[in-house]
C-alpha positions as CSV (number, residue, x, y, z in Angstrom):
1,X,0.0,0.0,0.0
2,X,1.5,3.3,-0.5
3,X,1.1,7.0,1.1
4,X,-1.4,7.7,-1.0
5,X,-3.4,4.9,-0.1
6,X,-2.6,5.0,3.6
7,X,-3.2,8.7,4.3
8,X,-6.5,9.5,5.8
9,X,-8.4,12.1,4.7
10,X,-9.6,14.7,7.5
11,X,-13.2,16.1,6.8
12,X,-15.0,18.5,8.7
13,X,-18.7,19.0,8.6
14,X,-20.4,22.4,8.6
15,X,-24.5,22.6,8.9
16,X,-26.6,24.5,11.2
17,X,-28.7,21.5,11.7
18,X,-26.9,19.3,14.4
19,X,-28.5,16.1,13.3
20,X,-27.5,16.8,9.5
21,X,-23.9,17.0,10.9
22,X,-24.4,13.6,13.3
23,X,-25.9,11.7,10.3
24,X,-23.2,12.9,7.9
25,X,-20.0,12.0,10.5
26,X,-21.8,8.2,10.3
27,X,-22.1,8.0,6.8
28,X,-18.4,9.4,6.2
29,X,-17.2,6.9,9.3
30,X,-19.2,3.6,8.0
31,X,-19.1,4.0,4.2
32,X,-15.2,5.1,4.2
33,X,-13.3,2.2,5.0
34,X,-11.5,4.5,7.1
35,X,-10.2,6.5,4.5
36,X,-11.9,9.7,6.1
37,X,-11.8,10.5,9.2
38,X,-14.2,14.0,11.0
39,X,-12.6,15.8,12.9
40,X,-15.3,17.9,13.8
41,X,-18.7,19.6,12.9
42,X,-19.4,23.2,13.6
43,X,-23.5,24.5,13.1
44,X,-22.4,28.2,12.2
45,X,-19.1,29.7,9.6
46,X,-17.2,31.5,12.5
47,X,-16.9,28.4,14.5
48,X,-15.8,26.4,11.2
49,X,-13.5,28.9,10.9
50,X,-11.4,29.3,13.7
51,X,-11.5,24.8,13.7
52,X,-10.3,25.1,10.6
53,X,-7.4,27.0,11.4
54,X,-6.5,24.7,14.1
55,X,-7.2,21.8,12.9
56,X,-6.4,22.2,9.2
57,X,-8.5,19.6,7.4
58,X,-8.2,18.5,4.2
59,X,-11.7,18.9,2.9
60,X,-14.9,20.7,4.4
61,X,-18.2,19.5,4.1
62,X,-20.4,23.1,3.7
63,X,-24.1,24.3,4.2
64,X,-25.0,26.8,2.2
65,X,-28.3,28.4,4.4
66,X,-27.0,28.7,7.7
67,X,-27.3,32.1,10.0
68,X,-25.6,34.5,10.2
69,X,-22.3,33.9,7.9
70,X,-23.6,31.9,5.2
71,X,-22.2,28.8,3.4
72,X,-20.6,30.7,0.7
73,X,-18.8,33.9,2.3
74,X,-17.8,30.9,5.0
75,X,-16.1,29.2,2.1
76,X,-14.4,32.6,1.2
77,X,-13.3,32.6,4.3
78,X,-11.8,29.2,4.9
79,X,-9.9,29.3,1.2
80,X,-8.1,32.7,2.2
81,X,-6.8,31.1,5.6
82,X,-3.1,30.3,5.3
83,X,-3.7,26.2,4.9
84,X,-6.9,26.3,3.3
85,X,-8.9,23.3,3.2
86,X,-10.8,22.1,0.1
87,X,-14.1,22.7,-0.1
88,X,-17.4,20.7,-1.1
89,X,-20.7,22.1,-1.2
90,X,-23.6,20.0,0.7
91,X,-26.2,21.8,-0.7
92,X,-29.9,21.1,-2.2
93,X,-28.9,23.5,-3.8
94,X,-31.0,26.4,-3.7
95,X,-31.7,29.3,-4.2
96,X,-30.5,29.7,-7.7
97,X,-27.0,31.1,-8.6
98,X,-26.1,28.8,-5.8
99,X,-23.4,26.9,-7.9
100,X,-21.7,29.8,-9.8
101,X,-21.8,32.0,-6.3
102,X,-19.8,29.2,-4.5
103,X,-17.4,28.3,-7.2
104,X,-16.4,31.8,-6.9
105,X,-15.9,31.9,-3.6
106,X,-13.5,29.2,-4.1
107,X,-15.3,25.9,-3.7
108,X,-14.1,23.4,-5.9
109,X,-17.2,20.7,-5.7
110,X,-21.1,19.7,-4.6
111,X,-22.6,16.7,-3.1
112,X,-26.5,17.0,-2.4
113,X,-27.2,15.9,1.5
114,X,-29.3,13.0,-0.5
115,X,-26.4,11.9,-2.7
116,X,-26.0,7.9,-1.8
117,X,-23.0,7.3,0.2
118,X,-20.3,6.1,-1.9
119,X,-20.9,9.0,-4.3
120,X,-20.0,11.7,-1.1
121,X,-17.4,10.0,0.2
122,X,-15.7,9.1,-4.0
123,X,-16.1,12.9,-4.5
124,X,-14.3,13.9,-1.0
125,X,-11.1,11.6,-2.3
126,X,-11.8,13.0,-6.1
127,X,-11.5,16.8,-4.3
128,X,-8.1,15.6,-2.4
129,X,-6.5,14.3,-5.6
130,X,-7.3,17.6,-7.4
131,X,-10.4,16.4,-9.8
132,X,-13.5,19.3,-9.1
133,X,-16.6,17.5,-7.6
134,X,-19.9,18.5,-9.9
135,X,-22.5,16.4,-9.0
136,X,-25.5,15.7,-11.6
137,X,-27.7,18.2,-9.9
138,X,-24.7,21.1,-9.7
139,X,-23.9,20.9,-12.9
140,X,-27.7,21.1,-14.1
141,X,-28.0,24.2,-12.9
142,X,-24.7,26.0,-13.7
143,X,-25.7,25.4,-16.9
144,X,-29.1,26.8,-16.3
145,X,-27.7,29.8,-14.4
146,X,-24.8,30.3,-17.7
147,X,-27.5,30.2,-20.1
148,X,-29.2,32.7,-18.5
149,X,-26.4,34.9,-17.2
150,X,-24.2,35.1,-20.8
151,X,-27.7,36.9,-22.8
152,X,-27.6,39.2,-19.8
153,X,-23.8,39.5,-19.9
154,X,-23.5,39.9,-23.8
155,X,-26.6,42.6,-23.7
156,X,-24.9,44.4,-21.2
157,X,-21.6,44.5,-23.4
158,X,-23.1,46.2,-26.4
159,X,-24.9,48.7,-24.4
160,X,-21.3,49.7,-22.9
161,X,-20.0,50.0,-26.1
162,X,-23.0,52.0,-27.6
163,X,-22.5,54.3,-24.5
164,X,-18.9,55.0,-26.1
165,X,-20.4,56.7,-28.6
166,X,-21.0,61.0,-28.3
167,X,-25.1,60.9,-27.7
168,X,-25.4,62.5,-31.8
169,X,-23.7,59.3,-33.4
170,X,-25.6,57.1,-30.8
171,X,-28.6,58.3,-31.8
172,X,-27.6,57.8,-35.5
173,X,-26.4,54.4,-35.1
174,X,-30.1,53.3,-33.3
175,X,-31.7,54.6,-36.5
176,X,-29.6,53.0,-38.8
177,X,-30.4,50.0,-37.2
178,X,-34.5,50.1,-37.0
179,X,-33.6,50.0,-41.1
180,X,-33.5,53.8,-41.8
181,X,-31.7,55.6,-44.8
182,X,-29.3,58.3,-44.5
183,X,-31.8,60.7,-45.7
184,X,-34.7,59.0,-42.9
185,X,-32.0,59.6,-40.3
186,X,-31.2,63.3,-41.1
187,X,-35.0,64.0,-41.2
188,X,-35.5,62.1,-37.5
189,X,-32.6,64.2,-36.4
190,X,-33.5,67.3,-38.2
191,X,-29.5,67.5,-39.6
192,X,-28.1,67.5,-43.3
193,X,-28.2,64.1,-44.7
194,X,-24.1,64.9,-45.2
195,X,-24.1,65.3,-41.3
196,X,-25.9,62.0,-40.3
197,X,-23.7,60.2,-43.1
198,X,-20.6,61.5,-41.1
199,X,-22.3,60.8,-37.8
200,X,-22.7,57.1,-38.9
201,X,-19.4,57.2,-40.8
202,X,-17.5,58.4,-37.3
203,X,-19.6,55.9,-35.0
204,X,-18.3,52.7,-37.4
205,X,-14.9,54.1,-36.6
206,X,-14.7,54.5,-32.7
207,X,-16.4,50.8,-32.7
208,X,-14.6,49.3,-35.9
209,X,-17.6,48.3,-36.8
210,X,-19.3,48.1,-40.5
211,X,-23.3,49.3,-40.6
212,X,-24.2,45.5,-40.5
213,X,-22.3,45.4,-37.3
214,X,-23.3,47.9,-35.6
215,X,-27.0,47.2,-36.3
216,X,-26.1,43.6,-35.0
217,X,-25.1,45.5,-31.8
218,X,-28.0,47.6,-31.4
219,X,-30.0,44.2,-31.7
220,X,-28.1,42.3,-29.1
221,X,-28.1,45.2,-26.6
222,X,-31.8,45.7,-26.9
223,X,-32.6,48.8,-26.2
């Protein structure tokens, strides 16, 4: 057998229900083979904290709802510390934007408090040996909350680029795109045809941008 195989893996388990944190220390004792040990359960962040600190574990078990300091500035927390443990999400989780919120926090996996066994405890070695830990559920909805989030995000882009633009040419560019003509344009702005031609014509520059382009922009930012 070698290190690897003999070193046992220290876990602590954070949930602000006490019997959630009994229940998981059994599964994690029985189902492990005693390749994980606990080293201790905390019911609020500050108090996984500080063990942390002390006791420097190798992977922590976190609720996200807890009062208080929740789950996920709790994980911020424990990954700034100076021996940071890893970090695996027990979670239902909800509310949405659960996923993406953690990962950024620095957690580096999820196991649902109904995941069977096995599957907690092969995701808490997985997390050791550096492999992230998405379980079905997690990565169902960071999917859901990225295909929701990059419309959003990309929107949000072209309205910061349109807001580049001096108000004159922004206005020009907006027309051009509902499908008006240069002359259209100069009549809605009440300026020379020759001025919203150069209004356009100055616009395409600052963006790089042909008049296709920039009526593609004006579409995604949807204004």
């Amino acid at each position: 057998m070698n290190d690897s195989e003999q070193h046992v893996i220290t876990v602590s388990v954070i949930d602000d229900d006490p019997l959630v944190c009994q229940a998981m220390s059994m599964i994690l004792r029985d189902y492990s083979q005693g390749r994980v040990s606990v080293v201790s359960t905390s019911t609020d962040g500050a108090t996984a904290v500080r063990n942390a600190d002390s006791e420097h574990p190798d992977v922590v078990l976190m609720d996200v709802a807890m009062p208080g300091i929740d789950g996920i500035e709790t994980t911020r927390r424990l990954r700034a510390l100076r021996n940071p443990p890893h970090v695996l999400i027990l979670t239902s989780l909800n509310p949405s934007n659960t996923v993406e919120r953690s990962v950024e926090a620095g957690a580096e996996g999820f196991v649902s408090k109904t995941d069977a066994p096995e599957d907690i405890i092969r995701r808490i070695v997985g997390i050791c040996e550096g492999t992230p830990q998405f379980n079905p559920a997690s990565q169902r909805q960071l999917i859901n909350d990225l295909s929701v989030q990059r419309p959003q995000s990309r929107r949000d882009e072209a309205r910061a680029l349109l807001d580049t633009l001096p108000s004159r040419e922004r206005e020009a560019v907006l027309l051009a795109a509902e499908g008006c003509t240069n002359a259209e344009i100069a009549g809605r702005m009440f300026i020379s045809e020759r001025t919203a031609k150069a209004h356009l014509s100055s616009a395409a520059d600052k963006l790089d941008m042909g008049r296709v382009q920039m009526a593609r922009l004006v579409e995604r930012a949807d204004l």
